[in-house]
C-alpha positions, -999 to +999 in steps of 0.1 A: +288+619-685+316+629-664+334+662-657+370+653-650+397+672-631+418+689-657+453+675-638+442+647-617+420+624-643+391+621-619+357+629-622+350+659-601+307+660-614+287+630-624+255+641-649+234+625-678+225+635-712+193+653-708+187+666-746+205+661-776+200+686-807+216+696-834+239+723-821+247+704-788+237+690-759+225+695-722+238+676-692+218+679-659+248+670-630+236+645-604+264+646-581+296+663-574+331+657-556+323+668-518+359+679-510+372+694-545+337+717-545+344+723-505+314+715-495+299+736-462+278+723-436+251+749-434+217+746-451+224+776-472+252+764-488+235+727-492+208+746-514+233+772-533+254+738-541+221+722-557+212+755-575+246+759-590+268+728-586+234+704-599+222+724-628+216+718-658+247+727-684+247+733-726+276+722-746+281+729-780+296+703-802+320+728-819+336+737-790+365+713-778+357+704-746+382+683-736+372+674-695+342+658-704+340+616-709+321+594-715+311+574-684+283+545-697+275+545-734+240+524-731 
């Protein structure tokens, strides 16, 4: 799965499907666009980036979310 830049077409997070249910889904990210996220140096922000930036994230399947794709289907 793959959050994309709204303008630029890229993917800006890189995650897999971790649960599946009726209402939605959950994506845990696994990796994120250093320079659009402005990544800092210091070990504080290399921990709040994995807290926030590497979480897990619920989407429901009625709401159009239209920066998500699809990056492998197997």
């Amino acid at each position: 799965m793959g959050l994309q830049h709204p303008s630029e077409h890229k993917n800006i997070k890189t995650g897999i499907v971790v649960y599946q249910g009726s209402g939605g889904f959950n994506v845990k990210w696994m990796s994120y666009d250093k320079i659009f996220f402005m990544e800092k140096e210091d070990v504080i922000f290399e921990e709040l980036n994995k807290l926030y930036l590497l979480s897990t994230q619920h989407f429901k399947y009625k709401s159009a979310y239209t920066c998500l794709s699809l990056i492998n289907a197997s």
